[in-house]
Structure formats: C-alpha cells, structure tokens
C-alpha positions in Angstrom: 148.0 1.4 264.6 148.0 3.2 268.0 150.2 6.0 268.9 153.1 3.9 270.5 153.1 1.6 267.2 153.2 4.8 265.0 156.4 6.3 267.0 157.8 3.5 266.8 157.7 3.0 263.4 158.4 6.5 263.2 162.3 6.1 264.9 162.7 2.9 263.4 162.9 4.0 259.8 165.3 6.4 260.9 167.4 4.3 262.9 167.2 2.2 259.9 168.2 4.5 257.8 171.0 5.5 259.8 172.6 2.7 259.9 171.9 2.5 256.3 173.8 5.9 255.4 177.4 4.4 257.2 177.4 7.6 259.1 177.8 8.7 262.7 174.2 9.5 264.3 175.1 13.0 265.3 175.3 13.4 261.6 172.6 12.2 260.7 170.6 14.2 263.3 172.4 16.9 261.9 171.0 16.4 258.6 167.2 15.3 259.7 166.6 17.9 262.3 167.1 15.5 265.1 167.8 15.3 268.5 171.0 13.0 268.9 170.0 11.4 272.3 166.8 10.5 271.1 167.8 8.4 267.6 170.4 7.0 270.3 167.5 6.0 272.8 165.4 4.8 269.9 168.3 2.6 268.6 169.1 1.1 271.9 165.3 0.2 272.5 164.6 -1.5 269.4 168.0 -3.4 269.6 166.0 -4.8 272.7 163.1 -6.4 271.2 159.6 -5.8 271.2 158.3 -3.9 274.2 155.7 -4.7 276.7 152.7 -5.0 274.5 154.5 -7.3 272.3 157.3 -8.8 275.0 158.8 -12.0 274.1 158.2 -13.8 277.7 160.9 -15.7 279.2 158.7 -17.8 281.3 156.4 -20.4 279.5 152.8 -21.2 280.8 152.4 -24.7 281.5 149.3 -26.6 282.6 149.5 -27.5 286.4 148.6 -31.3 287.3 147.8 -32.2 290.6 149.1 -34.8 291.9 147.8 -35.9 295.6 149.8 -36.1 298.6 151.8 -38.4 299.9 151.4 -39.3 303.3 153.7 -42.1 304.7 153.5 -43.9 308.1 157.4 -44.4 307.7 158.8 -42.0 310.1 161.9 -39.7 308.6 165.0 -38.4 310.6 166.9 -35.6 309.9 170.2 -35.1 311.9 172.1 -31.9 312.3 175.9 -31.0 313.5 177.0 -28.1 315.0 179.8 -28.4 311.9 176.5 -27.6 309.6 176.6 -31.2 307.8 173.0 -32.6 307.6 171.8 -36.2 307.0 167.9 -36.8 306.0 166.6 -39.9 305.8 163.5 -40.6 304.2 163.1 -43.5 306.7 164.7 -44.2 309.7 167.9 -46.3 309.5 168.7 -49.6 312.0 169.1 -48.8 315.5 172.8 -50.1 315.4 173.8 -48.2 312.2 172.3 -45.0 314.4 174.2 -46.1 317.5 177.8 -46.9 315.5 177.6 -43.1 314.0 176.7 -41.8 317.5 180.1 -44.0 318.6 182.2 -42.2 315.7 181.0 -38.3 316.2 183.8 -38.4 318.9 
C-alpha cells in the first residue's frame, strides 16, 4: 500500500470509529490526541468517494465510429430576422411558398 493508501486508512478507522462512539469529534480528538480540523477534513473527503487514483469517472469511454460525410447537391437556406427568429431548411422550399412569406413579413 503506498503512503496515500496508508493515511487514508489511517483517518478512516478513526473517522469510523468516531462515528461509532456517538460522540462529537472535538471529543473524540480530545481523547485520541487529535487535531479537530483534520478528523473533520478526513470525514468530509471520504464522505466524497474515492480520490483521484481511484475516481469513479462521470464520463464513459465509448468507441468512436466513423461514419462518412454527407455531401448533398440539394442546396439549403437559412433565413434570419432582425426579430432573431430563424428558419433552416435542409432544402430549399417552392419559389411561391418563398415569395408568399416575403408578402407576409410586412
């Protein structure tokens, strides 16, 4: 076990066994010859989890897959307002449909 793993097997039988007496951890450092702030430190880092060397990720590693591009001879229009509405379209809509929204912007 390397240093780290012995300290913190070290704290963690005492802040089991503080918890274990039902008492208040400033008397239990009393009685153990220990510093109050560090049993508090130690308690509120194992109540954490493991630490780096042993981190439980929150990300999961997944395989990438390539998949190959797209490339489309549709053409696409975006239209913007001033108002900040936008309107894509993946391919471009009839020329009337375009001209009757043009007609009703007013």
């Amino acid at each position: 076990m390397d240093k780290g793993g012995e300290l913190e097997a070290h704290w963690r039988g005492h802040v089991d066994a503080w918890r274990a007496s039902g008492g208040s951890q400033k008397a239990y450092c009393e009685q153990h010859g220990l510093r109050s702030h560090s049993l508090s430190y130690w308690h509120l880092r194992l109540a954490k989890g493991p630490g780096p060397s042993g981190a439980r990720s929150l990300l999961t590693l997944v395989p990438a897959v390539r998949v190959p591009s797209v490339t489309s001879s549709t053409p696409s229009l975006s239209l913007h307002s001033p108002q900040g509405w936008r309107l894509d379209f993946a391919a471009l809509p009839p020329a009337e449909w375009l001209m009757a929204l043009w007609a009703a912007r007013a």
